[in-house]
BAKE-487792 format. One record per atom (N, C-alpha, C): residue number from 1; residue in three letters; atom name; x, y, z. Coordinates in Angstrom, 1 decimal. Layout:
<pts>
> resi/resn/name/X/Y/Z
> NUM/ALA/CA/X/Y/Z
...
</pts>
This chain:
<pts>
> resi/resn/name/X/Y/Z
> 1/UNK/N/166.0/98.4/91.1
> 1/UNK/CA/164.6/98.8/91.1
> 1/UNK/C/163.9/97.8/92.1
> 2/UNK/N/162.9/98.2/93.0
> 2/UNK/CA/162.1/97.6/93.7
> 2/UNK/C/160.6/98.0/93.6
> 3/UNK/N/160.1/96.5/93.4
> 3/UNK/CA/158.6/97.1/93.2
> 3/UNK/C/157.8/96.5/94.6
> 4/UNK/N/156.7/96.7/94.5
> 4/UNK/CA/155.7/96.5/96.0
> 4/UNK/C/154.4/96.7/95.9
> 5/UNK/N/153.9/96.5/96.7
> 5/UNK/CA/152.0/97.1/96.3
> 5/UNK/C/151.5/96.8/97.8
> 6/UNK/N/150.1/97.0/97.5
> 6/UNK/CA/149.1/96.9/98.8
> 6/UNK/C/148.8/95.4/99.0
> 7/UNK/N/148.1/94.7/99.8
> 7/UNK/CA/147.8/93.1/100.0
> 7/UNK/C/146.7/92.8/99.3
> 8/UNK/N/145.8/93.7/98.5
> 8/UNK/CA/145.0/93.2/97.7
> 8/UNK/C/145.1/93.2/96.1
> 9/UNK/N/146.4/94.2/96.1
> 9/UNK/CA/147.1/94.3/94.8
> 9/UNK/C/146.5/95.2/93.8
> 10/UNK/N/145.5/96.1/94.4
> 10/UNK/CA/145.1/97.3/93.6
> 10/UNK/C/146.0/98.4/93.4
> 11/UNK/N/146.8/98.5/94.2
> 11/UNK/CA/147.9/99.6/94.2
> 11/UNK/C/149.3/98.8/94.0
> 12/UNK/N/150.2/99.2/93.0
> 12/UNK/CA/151.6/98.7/92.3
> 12/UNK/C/152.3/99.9/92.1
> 13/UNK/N/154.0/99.9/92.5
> 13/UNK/CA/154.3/100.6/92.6
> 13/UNK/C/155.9/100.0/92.1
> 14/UNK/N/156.8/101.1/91.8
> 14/UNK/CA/158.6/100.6/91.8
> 14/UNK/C/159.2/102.2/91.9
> 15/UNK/N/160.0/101.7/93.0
> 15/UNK/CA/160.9/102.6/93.5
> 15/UNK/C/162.7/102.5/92.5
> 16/UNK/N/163.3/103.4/92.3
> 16/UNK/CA/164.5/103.0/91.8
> 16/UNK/C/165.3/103.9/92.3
> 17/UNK/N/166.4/103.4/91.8
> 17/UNK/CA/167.7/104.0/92.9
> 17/UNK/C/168.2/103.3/94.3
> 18/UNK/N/168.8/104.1/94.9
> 18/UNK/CA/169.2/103.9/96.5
> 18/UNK/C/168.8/105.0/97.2
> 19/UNK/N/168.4/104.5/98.2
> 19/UNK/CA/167.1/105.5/99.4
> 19/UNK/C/168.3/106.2/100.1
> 20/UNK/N/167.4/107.2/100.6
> 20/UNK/CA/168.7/108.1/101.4
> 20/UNK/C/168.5/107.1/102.7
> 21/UNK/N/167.3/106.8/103.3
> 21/UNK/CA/168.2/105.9/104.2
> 21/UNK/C/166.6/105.2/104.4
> 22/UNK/N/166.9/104.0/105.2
> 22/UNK/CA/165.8/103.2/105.5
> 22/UNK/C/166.2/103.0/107.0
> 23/UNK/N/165.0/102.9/107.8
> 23/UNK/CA/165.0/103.6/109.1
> 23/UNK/C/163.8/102.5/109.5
> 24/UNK/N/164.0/102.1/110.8
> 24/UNK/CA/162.8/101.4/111.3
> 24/UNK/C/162.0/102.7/112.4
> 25/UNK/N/160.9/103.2/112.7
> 25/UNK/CA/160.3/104.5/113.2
> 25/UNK/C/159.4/103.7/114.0
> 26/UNK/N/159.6/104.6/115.7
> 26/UNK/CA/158.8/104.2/116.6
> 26/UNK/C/157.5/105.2/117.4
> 27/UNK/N/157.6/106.4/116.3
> 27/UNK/CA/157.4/107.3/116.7
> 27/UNK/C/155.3/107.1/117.2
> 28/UNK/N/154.9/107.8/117.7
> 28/UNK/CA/153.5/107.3/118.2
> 28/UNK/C/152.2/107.8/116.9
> 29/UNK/N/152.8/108.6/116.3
> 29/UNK/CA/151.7/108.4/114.8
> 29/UNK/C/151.9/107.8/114.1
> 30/UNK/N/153.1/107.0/113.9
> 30/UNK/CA/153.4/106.1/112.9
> 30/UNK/C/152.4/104.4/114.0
> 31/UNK/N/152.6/104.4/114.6
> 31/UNK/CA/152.2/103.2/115.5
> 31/UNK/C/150.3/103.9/115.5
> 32/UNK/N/150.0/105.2/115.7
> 32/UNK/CA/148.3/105.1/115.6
> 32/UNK/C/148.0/105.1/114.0
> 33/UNK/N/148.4/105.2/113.0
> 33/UNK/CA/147.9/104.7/111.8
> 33/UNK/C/148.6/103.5/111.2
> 34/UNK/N/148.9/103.1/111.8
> 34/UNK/CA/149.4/101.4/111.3
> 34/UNK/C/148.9/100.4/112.3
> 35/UNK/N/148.6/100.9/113.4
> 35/UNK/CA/147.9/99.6/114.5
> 35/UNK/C/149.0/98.6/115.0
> 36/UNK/N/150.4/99.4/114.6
> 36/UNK/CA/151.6/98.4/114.9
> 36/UNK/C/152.6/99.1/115.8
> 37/UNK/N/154.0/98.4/116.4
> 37/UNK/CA/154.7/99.0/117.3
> 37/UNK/C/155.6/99.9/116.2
> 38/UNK/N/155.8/99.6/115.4
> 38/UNK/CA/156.6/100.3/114.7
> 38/UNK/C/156.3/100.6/113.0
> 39/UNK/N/156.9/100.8/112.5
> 39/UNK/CA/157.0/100.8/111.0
> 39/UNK/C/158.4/100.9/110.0
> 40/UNK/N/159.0/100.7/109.4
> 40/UNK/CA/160.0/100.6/108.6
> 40/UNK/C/159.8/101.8/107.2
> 41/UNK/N/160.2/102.3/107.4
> 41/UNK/CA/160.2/103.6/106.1
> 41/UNK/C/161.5/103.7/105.3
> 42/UNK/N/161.3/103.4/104.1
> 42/UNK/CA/162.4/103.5/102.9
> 42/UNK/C/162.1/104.8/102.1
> 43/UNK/N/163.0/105.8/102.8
> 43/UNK/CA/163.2/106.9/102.1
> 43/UNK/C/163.9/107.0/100.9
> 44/UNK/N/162.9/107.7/99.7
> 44/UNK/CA/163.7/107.8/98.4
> 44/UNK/C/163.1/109.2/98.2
> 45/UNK/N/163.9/109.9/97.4
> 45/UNK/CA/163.2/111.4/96.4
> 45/UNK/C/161.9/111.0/95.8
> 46/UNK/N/161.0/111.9/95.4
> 46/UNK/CA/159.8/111.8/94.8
> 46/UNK/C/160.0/111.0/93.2
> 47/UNK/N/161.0/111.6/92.7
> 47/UNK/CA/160.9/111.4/91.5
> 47/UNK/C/161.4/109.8/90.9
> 48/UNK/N/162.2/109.2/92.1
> 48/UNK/CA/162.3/108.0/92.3
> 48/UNK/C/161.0/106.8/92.8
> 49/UNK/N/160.0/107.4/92.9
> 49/UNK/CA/158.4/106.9/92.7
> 49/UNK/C/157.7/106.9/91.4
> 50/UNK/N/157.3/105.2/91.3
> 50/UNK/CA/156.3/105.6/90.5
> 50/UNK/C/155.2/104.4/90.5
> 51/UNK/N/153.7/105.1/90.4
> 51/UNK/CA/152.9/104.4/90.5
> 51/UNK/C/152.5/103.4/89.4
> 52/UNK/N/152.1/102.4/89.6
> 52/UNK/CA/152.3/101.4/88.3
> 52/UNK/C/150.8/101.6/88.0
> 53/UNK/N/150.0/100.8/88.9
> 53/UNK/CA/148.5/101.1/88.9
> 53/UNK/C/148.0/101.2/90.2
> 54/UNK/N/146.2/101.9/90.4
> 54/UNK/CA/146.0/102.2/91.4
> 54/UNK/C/146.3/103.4/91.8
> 55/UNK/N/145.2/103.8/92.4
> 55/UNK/CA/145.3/105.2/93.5
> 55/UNK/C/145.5/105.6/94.4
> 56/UNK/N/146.7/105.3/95.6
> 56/UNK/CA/146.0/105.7/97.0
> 56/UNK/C/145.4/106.7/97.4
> 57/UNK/N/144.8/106.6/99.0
> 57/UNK/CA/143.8/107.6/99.3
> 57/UNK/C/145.1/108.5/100.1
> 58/UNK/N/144.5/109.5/100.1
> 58/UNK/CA/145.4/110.9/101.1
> 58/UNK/C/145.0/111.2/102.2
> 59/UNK/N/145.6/110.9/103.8
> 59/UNK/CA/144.8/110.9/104.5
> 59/UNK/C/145.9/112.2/104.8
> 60/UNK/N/145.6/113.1/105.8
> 60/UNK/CA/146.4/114.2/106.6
> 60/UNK/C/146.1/114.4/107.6
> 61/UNK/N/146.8/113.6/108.7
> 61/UNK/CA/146.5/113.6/110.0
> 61/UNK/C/147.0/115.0/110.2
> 62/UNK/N/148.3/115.4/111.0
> 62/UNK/CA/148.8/116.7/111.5
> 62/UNK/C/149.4/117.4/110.1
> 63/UNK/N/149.1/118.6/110.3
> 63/UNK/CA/149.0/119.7/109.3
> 63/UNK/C/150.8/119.6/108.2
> 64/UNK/N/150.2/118.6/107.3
> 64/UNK/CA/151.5/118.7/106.1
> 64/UNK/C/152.1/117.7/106.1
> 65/UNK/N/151.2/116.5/107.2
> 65/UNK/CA/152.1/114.9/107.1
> 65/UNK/C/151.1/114.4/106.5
> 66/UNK/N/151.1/113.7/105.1
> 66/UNK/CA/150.1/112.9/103.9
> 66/UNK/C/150.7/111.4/104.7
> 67/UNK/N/149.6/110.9/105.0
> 67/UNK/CA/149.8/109.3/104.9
> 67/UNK/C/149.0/108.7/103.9
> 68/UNK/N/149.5/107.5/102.8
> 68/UNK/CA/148.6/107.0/101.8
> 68/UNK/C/148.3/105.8/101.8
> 69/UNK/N/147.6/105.0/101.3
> 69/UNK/CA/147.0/103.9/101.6
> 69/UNK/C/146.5/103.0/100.7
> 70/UNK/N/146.1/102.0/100.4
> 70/UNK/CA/145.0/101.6/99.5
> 70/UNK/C/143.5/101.3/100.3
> 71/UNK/N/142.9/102.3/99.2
> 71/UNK/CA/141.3/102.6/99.9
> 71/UNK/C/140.4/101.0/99.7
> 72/UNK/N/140.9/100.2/99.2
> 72/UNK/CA/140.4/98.7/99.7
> 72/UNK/C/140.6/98.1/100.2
> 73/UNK/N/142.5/97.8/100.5
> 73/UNK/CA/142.2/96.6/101.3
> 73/UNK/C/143.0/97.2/103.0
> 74/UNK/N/143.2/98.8/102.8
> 74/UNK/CA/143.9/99.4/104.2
> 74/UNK/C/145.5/99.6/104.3
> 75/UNK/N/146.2/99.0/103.2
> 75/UNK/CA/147.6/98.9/103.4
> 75/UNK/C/148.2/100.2/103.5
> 76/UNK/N/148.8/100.9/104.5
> 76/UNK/CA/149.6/101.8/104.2
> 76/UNK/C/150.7/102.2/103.5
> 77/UNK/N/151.0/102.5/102.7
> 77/UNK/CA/152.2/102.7/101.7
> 77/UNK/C/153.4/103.5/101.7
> 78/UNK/N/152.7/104.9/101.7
> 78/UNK/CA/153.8/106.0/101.8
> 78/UNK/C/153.9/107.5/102.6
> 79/UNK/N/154.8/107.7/102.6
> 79/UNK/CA/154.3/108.8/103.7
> 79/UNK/C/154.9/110.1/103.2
> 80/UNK/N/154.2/111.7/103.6
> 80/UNK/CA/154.9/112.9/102.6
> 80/UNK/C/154.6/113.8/103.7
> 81/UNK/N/156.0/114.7/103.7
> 81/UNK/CA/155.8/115.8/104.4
> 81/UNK/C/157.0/116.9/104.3
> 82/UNK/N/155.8/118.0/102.7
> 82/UNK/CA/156.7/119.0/101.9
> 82/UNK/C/157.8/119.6/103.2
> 83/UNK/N/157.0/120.1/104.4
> 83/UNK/CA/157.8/120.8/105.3
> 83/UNK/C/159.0/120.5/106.4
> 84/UNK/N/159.1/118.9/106.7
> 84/UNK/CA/160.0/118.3/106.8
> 84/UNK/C/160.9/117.4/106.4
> 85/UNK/N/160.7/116.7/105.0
> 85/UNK/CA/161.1/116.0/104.6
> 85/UNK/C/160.9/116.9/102.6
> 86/UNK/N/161.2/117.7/102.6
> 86/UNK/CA/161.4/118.6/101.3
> 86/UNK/C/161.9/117.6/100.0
> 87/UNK/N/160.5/116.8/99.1
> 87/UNK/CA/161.3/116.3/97.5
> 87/UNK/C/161.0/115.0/98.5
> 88/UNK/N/160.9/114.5/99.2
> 88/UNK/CA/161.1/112.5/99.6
> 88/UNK/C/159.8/112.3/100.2
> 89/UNK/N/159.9/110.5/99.6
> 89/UNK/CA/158.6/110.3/100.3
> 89/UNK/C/158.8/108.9/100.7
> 90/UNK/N/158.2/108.6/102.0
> 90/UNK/CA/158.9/107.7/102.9
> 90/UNK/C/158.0/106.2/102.3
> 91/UNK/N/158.6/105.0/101.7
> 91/UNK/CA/157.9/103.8/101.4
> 91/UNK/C/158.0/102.8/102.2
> 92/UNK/N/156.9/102.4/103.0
> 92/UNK/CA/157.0/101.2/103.9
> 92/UNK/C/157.1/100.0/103.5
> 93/UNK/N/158.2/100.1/103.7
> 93/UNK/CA/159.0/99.0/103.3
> 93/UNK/C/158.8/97.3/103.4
> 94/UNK/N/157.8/97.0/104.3
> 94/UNK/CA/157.1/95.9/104.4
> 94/UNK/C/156.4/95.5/103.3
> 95/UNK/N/156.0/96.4/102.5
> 95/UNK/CA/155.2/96.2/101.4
> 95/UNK/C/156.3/96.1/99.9
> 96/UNK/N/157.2/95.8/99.8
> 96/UNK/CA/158.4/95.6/98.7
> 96/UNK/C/157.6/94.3/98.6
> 97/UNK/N/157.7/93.7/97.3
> 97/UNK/CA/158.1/92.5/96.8
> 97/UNK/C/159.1/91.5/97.9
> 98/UNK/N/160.2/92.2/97.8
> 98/UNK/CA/161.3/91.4/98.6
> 98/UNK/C/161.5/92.0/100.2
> 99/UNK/N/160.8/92.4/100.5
> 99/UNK/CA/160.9/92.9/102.3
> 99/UNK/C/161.8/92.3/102.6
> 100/UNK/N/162.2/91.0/102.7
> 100/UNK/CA/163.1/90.2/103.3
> 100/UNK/C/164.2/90.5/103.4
> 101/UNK/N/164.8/91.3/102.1
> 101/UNK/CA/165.6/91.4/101.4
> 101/UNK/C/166.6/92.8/101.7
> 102/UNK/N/165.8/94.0/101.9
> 102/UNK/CA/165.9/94.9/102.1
> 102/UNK/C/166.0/95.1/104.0
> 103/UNK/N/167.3/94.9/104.5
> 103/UNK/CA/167.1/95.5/106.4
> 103/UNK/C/167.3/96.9/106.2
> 104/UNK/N/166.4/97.8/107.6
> 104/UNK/CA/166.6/98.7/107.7
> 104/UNK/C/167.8/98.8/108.4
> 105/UNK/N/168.3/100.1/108.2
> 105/UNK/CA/170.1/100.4/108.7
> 105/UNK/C/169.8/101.8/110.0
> 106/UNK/N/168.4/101.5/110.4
> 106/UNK/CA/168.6/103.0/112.2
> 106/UNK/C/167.3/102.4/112.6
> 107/UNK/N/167.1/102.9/113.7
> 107/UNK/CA/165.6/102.8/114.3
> 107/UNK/C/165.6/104.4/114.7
> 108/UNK/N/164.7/104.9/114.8
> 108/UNK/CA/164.3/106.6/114.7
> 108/UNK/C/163.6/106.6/115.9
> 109/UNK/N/163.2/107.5/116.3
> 109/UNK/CA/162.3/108.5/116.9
> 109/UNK/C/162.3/107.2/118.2
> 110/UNK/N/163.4/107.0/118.7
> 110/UNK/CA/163.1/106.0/120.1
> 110/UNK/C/162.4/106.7/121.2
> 111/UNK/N/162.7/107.8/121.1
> 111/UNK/CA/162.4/108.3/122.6
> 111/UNK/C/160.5/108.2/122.6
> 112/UNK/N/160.1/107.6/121.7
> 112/UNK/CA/158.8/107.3/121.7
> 112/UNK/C/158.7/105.7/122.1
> 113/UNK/N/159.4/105.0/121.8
> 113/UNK/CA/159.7/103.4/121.6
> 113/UNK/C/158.6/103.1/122.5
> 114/UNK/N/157.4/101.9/122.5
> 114/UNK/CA/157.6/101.2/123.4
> 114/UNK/C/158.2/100.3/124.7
> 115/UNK/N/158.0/100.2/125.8
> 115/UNK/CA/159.2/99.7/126.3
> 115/UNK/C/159.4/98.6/126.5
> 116/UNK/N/158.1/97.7/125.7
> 116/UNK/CA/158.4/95.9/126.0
> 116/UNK/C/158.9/95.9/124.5
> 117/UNK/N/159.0/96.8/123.1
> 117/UNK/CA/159.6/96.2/122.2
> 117/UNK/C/161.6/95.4/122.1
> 118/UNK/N/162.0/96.8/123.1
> 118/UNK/CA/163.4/96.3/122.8
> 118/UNK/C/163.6/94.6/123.8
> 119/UNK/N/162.4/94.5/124.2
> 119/UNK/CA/162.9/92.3/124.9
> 119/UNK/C/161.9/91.9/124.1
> 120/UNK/N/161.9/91.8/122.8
> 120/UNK/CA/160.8/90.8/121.9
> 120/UNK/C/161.7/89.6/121.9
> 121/UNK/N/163.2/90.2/121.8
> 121/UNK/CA/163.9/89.1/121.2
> 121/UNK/C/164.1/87.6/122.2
> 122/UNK/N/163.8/88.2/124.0
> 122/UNK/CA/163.5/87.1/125.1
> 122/UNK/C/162.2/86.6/124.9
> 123/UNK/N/161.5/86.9/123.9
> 123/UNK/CA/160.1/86.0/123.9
> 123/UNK/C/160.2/84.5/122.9
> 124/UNK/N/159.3/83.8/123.9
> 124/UNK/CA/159.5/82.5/123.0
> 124/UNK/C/159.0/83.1/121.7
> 125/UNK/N/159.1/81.6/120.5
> 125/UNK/CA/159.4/82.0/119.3
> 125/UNK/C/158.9/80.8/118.4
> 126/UNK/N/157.7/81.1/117.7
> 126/UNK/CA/157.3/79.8/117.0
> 126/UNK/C/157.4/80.0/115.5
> 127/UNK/N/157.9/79.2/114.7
> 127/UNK/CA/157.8/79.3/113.0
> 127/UNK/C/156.0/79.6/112.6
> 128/UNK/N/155.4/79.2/113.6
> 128/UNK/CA/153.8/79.1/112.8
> 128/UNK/C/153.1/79.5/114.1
> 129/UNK/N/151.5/80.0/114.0
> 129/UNK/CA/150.7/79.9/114.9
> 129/UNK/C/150.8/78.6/116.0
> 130/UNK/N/151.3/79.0/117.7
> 130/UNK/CA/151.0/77.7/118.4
> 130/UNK/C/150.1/77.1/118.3
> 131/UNK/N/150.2/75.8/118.4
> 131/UNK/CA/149.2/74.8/118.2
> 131/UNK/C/148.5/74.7/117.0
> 132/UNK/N/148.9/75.0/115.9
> 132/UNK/CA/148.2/74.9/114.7
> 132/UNK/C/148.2/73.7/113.9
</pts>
């Protein structure tokens, strides 16, 4: 079992079982509602969700994709779409307890990719904010 929540801790959640797969997604909706290059999605069945406390909010950008969130502090959570992904709902996986812990095993939807993400790994590299 893995539990996770939002950064302000209004929303608590535990996933159980094994995900059908966990996938890092570069796709360009995932990158405009997260404000990031990518996102990490840990797919599990619905019924392998459960909400501990807290509400997220339901946003529906293109017709049948739910993205959810906590309506305080912004975190995105999970993702639902009856007509492509039938019974599963995708958990961003950054938000686990143990993120660390959990690597994703594909990267998806490249043909979206940014094209300075695949040389992050040539960029210098600091443990902490420079000069801090």
């Amino acid at each position: 079992m893995r539990t996770g929540g939002c950064h302000c801790g209004a929303i608590r959640y535990q996933a159980e079982g094994e995900p059908l797969h966990h996938a890092v997604c570069h796709c360009s909706d995932c990158r405009a509602s997260s404000g990031a290059p990518m996102l990490a999605w840990y797919a599990i069945k619905q019924d392998q969700l459960q909400l501990i406390s807290g509400e997220p909010v339901t946003f529906e950008g293109t017709p049948g994709a739910q993205r959810q969130f906590c309506g305080t502090c912004g975190t995105g959570l999970f993702y639902r779409n009856a007509e492509m992904l039938p019974g599963i709902v995708d958990i961003q996986s950054a938000t686990f307890d143990d993120a660390a812990s959990v690597p994703p095993g594909a990267q998806i939807q490249c043909a979206e990719r940014l094209e300075w993400v695949s040389g992050l790994e040539n960029l210098p590299a600091f443990d902490r904010y420079p000069g801090a």
